[in-house]
PASEBA-1860 file (N, C-alpha, C; in nm, 3 decimals):
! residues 257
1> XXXXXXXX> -1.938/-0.552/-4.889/-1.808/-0.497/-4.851/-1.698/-0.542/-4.948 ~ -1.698/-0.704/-4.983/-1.588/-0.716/-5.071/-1.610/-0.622/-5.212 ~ -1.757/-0.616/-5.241/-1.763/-0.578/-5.391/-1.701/-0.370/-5.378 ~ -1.735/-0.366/-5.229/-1.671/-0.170/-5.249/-1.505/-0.227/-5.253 ~ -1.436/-0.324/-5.178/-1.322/-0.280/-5.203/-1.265/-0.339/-5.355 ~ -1.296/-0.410/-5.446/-1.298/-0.485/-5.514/-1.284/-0.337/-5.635 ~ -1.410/-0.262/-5.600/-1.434/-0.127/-5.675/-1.302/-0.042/-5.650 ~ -1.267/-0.018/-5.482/-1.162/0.102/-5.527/-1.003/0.004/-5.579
9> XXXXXXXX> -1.016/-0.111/-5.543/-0.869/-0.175/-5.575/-0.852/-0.118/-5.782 ~ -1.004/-0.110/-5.820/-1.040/-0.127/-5.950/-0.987/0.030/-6.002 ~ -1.035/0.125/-5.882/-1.030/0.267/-5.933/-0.873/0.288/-5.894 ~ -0.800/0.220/-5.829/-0.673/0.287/-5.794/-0.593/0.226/-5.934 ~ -0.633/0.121/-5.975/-0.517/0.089/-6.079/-0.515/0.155/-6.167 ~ -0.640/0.273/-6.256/-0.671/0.383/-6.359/-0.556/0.448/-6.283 ~ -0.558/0.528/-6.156/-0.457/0.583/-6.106/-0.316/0.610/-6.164 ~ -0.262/0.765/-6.179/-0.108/0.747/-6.209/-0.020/0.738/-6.101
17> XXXXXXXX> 0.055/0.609/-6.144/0.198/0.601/-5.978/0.216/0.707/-5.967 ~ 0.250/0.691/-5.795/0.309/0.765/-5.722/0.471/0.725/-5.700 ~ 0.531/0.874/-5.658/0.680/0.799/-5.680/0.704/0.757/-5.519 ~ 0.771/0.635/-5.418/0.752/0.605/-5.372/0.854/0.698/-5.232 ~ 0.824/0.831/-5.254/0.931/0.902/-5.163/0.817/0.948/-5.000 ~ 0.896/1.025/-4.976/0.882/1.076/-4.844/0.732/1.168/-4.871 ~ 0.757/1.215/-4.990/0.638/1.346/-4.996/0.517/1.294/-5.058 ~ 0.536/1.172/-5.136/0.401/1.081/-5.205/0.436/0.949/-5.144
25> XXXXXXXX> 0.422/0.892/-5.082/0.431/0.748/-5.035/0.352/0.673/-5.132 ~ 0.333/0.549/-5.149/0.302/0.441/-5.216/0.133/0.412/-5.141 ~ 0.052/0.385/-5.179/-0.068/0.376/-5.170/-0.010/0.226/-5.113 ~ -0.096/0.154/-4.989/-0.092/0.040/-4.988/-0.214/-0.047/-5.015 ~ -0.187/-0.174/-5.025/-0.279/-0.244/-5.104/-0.358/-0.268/-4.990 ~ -0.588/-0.287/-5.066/-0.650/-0.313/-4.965/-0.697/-0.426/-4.972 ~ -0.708/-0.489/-4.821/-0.705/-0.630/-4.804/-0.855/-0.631/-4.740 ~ -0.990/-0.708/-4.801/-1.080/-0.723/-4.755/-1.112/-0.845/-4.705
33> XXXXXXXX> -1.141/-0.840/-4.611/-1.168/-0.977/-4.487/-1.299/-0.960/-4.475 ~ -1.329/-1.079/-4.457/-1.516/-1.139/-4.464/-1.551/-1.059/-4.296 ~ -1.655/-1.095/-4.314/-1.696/-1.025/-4.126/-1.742/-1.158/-4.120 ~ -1.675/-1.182/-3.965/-1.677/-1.328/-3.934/-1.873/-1.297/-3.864 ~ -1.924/-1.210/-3.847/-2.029/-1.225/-3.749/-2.142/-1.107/-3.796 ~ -2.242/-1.148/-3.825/-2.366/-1.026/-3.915/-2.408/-0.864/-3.719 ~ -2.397/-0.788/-3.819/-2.349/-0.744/-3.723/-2.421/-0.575/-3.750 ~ -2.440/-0.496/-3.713/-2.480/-0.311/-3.739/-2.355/-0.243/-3.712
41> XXXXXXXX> -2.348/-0.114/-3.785/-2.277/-0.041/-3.749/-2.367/0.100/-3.751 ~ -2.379/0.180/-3.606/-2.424/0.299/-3.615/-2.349/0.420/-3.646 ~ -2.421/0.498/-3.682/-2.337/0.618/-3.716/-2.221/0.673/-3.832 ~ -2.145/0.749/-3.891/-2.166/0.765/-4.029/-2.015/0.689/-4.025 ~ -1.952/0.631/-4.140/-1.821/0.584/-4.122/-1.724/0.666/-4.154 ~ -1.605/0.605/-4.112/-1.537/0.714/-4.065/-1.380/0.680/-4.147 ~ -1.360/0.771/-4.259/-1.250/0.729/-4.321/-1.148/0.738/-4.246 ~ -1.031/0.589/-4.309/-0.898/0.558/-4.237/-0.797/0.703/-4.325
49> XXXXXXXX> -0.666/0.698/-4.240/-0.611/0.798/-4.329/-0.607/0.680/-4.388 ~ -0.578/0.617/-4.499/-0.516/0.591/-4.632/-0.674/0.651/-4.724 ~ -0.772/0.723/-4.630/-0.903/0.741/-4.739/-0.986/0.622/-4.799 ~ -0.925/0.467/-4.729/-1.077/0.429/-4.810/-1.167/0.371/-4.644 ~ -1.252/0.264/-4.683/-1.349/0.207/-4.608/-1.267/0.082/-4.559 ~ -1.194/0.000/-4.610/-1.149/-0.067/-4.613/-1.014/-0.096/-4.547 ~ -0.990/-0.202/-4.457/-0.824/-0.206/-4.356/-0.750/-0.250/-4.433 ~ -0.662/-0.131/-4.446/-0.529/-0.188/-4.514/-0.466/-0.321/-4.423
57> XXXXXXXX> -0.373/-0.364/-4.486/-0.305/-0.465/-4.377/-0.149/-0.358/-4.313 ~ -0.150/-0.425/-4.159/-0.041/-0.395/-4.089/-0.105/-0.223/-4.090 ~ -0.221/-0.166/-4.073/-0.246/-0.073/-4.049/-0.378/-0.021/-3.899 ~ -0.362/0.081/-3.858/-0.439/0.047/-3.700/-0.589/0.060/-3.756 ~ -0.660/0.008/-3.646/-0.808/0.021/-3.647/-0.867/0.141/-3.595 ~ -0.925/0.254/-3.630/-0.950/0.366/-3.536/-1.134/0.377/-3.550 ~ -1.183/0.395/-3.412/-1.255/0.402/-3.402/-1.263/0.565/-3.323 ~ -1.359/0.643/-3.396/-1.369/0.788/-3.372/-1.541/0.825/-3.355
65> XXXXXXXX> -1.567/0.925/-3.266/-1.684/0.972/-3.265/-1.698/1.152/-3.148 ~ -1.769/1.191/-3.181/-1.807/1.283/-3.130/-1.849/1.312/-2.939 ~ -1.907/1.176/-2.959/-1.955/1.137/-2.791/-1.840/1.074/-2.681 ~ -1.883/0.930/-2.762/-1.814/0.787/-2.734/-1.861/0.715/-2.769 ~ -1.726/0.608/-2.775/-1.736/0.489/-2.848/-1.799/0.367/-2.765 ~ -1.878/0.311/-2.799/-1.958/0.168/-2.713/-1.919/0.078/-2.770 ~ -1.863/-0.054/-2.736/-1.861/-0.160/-2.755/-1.930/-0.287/-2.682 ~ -2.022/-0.358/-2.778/-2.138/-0.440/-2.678/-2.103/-0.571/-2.706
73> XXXXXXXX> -2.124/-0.653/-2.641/-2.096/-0.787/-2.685/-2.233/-0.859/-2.622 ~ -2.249/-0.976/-2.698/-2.431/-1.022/-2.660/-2.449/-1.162/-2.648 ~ -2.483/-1.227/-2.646/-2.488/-1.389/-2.611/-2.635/-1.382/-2.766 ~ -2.679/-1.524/-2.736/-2.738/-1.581/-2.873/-2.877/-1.526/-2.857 ~ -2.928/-1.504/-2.705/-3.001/-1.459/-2.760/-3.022/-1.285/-2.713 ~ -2.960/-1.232/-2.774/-2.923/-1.098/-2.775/-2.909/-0.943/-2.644 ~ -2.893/-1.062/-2.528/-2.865/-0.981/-2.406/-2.742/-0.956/-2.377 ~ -2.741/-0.852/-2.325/-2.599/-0.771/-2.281/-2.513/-0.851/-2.227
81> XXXXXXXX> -2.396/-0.864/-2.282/-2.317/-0.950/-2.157/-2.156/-0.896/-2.089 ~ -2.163/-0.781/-2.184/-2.033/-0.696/-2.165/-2.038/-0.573/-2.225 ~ -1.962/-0.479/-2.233/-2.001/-0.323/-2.290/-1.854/-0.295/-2.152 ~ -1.794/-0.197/-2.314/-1.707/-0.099/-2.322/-1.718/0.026/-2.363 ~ -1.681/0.093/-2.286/-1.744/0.261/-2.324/-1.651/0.339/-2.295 ~ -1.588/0.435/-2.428/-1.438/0.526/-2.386/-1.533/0.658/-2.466 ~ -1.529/0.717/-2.326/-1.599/0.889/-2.337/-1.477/0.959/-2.280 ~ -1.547/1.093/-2.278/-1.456/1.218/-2.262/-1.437/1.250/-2.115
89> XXXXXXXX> -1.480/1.184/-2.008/-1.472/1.180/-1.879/-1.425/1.072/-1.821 ~ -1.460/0.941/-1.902/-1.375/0.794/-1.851/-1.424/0.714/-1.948 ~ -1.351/0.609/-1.881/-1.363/0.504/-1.981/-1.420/0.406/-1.848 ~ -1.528/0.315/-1.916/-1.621/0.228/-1.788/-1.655/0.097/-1.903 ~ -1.599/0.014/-1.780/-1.635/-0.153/-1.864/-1.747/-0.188/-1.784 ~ -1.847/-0.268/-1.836/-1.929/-0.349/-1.772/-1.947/-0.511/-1.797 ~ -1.942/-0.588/-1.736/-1.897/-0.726/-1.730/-1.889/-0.818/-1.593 ~ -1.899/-0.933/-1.612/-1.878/-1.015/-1.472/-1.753/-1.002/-1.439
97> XXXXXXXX> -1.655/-1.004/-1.555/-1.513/-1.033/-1.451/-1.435/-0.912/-1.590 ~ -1.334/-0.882/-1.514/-1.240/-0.763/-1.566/-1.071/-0.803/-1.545 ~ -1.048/-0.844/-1.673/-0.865/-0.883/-1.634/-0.768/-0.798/-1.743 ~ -0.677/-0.799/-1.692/-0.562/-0.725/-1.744/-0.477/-0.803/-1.720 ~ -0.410/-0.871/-1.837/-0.274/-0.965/-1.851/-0.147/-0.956/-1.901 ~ -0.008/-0.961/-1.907/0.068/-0.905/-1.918/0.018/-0.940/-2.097 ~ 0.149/-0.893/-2.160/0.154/-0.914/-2.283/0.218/-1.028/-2.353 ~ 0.346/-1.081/-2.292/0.433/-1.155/-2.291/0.427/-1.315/-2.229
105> XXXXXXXX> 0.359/-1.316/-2.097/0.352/-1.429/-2.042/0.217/-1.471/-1.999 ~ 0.135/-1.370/-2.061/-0.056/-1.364/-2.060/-0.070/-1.400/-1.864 ~ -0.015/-1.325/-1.758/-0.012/-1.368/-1.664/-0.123/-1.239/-1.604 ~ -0.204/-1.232/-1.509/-0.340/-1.171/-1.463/-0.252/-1.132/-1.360 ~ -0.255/-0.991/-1.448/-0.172/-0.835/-1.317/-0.296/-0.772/-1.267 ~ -0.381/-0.814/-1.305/-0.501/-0.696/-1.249/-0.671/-0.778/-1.261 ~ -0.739/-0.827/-1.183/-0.866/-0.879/-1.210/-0.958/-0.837/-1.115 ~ -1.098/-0.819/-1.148/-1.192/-0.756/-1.060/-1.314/-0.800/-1.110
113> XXXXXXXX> -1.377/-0.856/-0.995/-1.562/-0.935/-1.003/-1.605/-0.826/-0.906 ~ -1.790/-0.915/-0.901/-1.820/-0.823/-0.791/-1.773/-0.879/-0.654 ~ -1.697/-0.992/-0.623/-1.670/-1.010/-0.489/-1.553/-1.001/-0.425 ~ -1.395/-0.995/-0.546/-1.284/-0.922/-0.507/-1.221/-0.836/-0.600 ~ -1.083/-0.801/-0.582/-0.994/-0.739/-0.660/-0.898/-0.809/-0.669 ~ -0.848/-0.883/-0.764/-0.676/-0.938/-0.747/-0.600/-0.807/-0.784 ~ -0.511/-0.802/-0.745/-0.324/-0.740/-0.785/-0.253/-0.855/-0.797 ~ -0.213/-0.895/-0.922/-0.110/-0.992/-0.967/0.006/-0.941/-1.001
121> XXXXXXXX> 0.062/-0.863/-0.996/0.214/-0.779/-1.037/0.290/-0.804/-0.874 ~ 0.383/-0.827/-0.936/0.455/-0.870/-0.826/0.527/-0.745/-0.727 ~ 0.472/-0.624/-0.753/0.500/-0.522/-0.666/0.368/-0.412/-0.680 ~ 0.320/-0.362/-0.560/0.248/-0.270/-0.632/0.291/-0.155/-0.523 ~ 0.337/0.021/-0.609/0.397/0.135/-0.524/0.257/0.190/-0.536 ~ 0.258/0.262/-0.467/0.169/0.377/-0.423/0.232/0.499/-0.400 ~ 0.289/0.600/-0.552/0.316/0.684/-0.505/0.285/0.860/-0.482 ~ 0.152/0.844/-0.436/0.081/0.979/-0.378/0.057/1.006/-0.243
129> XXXXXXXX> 0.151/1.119/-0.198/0.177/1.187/-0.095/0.072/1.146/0.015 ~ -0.044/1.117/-0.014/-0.135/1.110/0.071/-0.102/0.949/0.104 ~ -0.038/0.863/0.069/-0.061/0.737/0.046/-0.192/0.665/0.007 ~ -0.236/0.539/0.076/-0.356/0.467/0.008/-0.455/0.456/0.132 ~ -0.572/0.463/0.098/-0.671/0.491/0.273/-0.745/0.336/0.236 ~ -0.801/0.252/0.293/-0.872/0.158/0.335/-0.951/0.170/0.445 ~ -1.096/0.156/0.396/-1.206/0.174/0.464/-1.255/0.048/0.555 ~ -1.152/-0.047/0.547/-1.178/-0.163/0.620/-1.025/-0.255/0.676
137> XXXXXXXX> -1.027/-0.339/0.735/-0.896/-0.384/0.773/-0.818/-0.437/0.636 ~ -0.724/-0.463/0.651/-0.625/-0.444/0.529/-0.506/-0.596/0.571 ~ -0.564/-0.735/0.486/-0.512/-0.873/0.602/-0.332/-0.906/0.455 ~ -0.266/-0.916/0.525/-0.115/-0.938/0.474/-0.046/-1.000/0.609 ~ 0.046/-1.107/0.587/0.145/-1.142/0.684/0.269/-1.061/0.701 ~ 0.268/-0.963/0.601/0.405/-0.907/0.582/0.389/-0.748/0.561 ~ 0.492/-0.682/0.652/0.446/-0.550/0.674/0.593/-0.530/0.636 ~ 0.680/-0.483/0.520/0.838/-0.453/0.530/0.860/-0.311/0.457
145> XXXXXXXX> 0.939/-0.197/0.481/1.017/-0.082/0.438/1.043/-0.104/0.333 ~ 1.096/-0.021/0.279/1.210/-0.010/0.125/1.311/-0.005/0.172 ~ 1.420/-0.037/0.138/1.542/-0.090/0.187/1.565/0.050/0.175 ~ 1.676/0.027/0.346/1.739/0.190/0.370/1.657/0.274/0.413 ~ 1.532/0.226/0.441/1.418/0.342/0.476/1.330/0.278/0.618 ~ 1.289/0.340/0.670/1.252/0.374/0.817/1.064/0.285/0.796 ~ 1.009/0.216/0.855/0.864/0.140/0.882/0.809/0.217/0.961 ~ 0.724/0.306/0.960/0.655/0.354/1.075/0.477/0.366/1.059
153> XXXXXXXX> 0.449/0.299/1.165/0.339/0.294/1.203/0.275/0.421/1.278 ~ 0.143/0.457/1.241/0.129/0.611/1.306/0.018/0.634/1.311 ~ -0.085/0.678/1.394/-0.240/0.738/1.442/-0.243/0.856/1.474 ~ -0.259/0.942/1.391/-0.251/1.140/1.387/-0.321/1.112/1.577 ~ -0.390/1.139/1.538/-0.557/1.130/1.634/-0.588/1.069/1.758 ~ -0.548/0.919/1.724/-0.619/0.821/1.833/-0.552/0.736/1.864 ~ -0.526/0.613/1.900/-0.460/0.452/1.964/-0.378/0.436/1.877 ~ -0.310/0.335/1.891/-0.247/0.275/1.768/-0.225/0.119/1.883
161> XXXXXXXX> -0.326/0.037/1.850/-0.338/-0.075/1.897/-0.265/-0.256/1.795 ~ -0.206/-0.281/1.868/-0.143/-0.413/1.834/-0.222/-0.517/1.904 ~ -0.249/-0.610/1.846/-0.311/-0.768/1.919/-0.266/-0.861/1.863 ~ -0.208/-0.957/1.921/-0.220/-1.125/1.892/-0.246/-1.215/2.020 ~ -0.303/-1.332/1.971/-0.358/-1.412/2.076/-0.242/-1.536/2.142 ~ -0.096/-1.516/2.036/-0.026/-1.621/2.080/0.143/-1.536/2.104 ~ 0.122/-1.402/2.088/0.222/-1.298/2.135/0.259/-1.224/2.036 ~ 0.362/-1.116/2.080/0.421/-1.020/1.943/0.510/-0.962/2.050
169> XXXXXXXX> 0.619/-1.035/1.950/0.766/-0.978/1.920/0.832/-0.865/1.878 ~ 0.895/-0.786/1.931/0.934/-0.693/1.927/1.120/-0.691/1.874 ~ 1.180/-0.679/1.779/1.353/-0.747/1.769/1.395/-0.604/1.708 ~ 1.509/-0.574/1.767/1.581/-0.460/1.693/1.737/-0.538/1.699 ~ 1.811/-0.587/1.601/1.898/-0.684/1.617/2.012/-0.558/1.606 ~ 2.024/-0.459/1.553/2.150/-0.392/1.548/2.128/-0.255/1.598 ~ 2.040/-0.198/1.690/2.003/-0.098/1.750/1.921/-0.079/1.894 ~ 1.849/0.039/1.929/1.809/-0.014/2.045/1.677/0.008/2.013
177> XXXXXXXX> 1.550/-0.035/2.151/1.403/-0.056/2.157/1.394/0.087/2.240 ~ 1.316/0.180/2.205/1.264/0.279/2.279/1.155/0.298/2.315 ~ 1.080/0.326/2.403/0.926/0.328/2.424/0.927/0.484/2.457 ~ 0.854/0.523/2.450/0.852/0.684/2.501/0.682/0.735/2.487 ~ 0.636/0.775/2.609/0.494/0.827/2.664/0.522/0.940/2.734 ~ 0.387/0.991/2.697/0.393/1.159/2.770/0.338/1.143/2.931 ~ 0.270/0.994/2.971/0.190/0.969/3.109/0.273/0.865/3.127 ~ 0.205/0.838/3.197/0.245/0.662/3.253/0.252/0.552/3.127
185> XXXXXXXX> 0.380/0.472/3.189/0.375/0.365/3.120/0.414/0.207/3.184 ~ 0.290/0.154/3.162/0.276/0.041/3.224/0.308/-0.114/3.150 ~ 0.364/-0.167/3.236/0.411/-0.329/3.194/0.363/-0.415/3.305 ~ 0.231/-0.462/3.248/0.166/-0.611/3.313/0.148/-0.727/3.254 ~ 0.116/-0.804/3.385/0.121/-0.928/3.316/0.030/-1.026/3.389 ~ -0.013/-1.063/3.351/-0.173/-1.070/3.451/-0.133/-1.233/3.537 ~ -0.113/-1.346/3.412/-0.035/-1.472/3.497/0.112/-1.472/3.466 ~ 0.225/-1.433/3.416/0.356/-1.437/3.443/0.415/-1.320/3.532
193> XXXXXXXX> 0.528/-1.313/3.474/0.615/-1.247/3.548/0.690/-1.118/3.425 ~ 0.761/-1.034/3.485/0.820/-0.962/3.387/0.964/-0.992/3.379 ~ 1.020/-0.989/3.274/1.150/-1.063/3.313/1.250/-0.983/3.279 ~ 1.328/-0.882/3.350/1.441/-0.787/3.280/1.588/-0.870/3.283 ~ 1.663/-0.912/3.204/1.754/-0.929/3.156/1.883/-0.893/3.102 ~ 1.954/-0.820/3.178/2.089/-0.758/3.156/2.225/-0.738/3.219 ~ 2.319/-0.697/3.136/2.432/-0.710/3.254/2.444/-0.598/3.343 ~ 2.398/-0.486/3.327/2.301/-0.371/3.429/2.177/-0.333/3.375
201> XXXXXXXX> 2.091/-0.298/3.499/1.950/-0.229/3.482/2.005/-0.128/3.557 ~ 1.962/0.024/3.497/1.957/0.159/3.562/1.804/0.200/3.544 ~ 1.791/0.239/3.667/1.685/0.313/3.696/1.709/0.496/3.715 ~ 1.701/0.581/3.662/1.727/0.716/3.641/1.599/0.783/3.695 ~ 1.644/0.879/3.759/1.541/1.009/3.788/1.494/0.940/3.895 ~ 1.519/0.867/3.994/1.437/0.818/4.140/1.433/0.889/4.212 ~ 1.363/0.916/4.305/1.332/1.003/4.417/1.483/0.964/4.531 ~ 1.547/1.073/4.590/1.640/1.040/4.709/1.543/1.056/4.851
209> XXXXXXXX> 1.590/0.937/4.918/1.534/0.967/5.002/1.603/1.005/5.142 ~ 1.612/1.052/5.255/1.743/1.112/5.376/1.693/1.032/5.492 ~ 1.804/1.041/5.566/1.736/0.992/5.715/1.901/1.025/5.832 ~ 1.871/1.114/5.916/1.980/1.142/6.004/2.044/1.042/6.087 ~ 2.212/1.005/6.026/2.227/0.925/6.147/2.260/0.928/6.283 ~ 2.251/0.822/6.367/2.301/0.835/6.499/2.378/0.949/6.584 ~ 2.497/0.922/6.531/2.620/0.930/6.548/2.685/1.064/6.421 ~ 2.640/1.179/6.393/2.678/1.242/6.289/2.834/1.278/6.327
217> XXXXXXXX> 2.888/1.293/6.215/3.023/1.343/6.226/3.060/1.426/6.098 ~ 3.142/1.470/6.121/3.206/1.605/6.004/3.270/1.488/5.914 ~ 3.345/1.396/5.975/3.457/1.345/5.856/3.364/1.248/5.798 ~ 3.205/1.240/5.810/3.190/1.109/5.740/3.204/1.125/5.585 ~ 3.264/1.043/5.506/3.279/1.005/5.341/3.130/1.028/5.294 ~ 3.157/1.142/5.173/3.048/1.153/5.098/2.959/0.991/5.082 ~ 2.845/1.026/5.057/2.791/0.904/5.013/2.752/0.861/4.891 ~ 2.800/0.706/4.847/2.800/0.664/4.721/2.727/0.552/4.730
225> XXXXXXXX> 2.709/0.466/4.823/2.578/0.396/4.801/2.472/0.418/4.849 ~ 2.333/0.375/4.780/2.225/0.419/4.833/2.152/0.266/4.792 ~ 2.052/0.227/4.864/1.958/0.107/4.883/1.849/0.156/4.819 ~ 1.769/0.087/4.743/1.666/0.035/4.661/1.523/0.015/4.738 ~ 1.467/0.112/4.749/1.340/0.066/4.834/1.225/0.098/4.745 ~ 1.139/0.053/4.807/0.940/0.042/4.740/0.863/0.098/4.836 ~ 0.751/0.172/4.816/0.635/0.196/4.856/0.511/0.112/4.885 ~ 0.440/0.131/5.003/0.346/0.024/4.956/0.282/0.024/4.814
233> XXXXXXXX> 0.246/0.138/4.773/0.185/0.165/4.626/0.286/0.125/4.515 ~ 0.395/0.042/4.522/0.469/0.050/4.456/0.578/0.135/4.402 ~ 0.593/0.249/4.446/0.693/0.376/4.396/0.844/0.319/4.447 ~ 0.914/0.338/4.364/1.064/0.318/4.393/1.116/0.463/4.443 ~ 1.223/0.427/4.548/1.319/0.560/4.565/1.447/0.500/4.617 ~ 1.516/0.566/4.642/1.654/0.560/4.693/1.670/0.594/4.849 ~ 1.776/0.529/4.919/1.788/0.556/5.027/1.942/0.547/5.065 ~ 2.036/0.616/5.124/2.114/0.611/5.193/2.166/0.459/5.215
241> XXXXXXXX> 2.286/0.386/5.173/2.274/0.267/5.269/2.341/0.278/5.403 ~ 2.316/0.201/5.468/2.416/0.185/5.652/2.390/0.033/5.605 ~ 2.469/0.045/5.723/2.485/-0.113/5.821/2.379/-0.196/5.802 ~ 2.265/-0.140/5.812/2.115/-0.242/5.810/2.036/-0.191/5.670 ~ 1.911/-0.181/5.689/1.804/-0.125/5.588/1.819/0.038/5.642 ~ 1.801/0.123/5.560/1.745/0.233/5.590/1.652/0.268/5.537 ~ 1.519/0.197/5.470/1.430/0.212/5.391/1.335/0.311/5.509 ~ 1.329/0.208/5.640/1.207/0.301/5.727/1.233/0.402/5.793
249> XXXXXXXX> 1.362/0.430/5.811/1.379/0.564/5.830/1.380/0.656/5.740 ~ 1.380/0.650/5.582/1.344/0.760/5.469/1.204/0.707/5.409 ~ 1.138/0.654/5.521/1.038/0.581/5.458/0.932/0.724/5.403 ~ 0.944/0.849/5.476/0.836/0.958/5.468/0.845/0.999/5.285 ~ 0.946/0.996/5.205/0.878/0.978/5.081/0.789/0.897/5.008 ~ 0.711/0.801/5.060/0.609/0.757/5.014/0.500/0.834/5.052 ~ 0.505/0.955/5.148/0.407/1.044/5.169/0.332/1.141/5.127 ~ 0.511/1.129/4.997/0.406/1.248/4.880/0.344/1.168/4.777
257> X> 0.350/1.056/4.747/0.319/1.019/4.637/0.186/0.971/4.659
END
């Protein structure tokens, strides 16, 4: 190799200069470097533009072929130990471990064995409409929005189940908590209690319940309070208040339920 470039360094100096413009550029000088490692090359070689065999300096390396390009790397005694392959459908590494490091601070944005995947970049978007599917649970302490934008959790189809074994918190610090079901919705608690907390609780849409009094009269005052009663089954309704309970005399709405 040194003696071919040795030859054209020999044939360019017979050469008449070029003038060093835009339309003839200056031939640059070729710099032959030893091959650190005995080595094959298949297939026919492949002139650089400057036309020779030989790497200019401060000029790229191109490797070209018809198929694809393989790159093998081998231990001493001549087994595979890595292979790079850029074809016309993909490009596929083979190797124990696979990293991608920044450029600047050589820091591992991307690594993959056969037993995980790191993501080392300190953000990673996902941005296709479909988002990202995981075929298995997916473990993070931290579930947060893009600022200004809405978190929602969602099951087209089926459940959308929450568990922890030591509780889960629910906080909306500058808005309100809504629950909303098309059936029933139930709040148990198997050993405590439920604890509502406010400076009013309204209960809306209760059943009214009537009961004739004693003593009817024309002038009695519309009525504005009504008493709070239960079912044995638990159903809440409303009742008229008087003087005492009037739960068991409007007690017959627990009859439809």
């Amino acid at each position: 190799e040194e003696q071919v470039c040795r030859n054209l360094n020999a044939r360019r100096a017979h050469l008449p200069k070029r003038s060093n413009s835009q339309h003839h550029p200056a031939l640059p000088a070729v710099t032959c470097l030893p091959r650190p490692l005995s080595g094959h090359l298949w297939g026919p070689p492949h002139l650089l533009p400057s036309g020779d065999h030989c790497l200019p300096l401060d000029s790229p390396l191109v490797l070209q072929s018809d198929r694809n390009v393989t790159v093998n790397a081998r231990n001493h005694m001549g087994q595979l130990t890595g292979q790079l392959t850029v074809g016309a459908d993909a490009v596929e590494a083979q190797c124990k471990r696979f990293e991608v490091r920044a450029s600047d601070s050589g820091k591992v944005l991307f690594s993959a064995d056969e037993d995980e995947i790191v993501i080392g970049a300190d953000r990673l978007k996902v941005t296709g409409t479909e988002g990202a599917v995981f075929g298995h649970s997916v473990e993070t302490p931290h579930i947060r929005a893009e600022p200004s934008q809405d978190l929602r959790l969602e099951s087209p189809t089926r459940s959308l189940i929450m568990e922890a074994p030591r509780g889960i918190q629910v906080s909306a610090a500058a808005g309100d908590f809504k629950a909303t079901c098309r059936k029933e919705l139930h709040l148990q608690s198997t050993e405590g209690e439920i604890f509502l907390n406010a400076d009013t609780i309204r209960l809306g849409n209760l059943p009214m319940g009537s009961f004739s009094s004693s003593s009817p009269s024309s002038s009695t005052p519309r009525q504005t309070i009504y008493e709070l009663c239960v079912c044995p089954n638990g159903k809440l309704y409303l009742s008229p208040a008087g003087a005492g309970s009037t739960c068991q005399s409007s007690s017959n709405i627990c009859l439809w339920s």
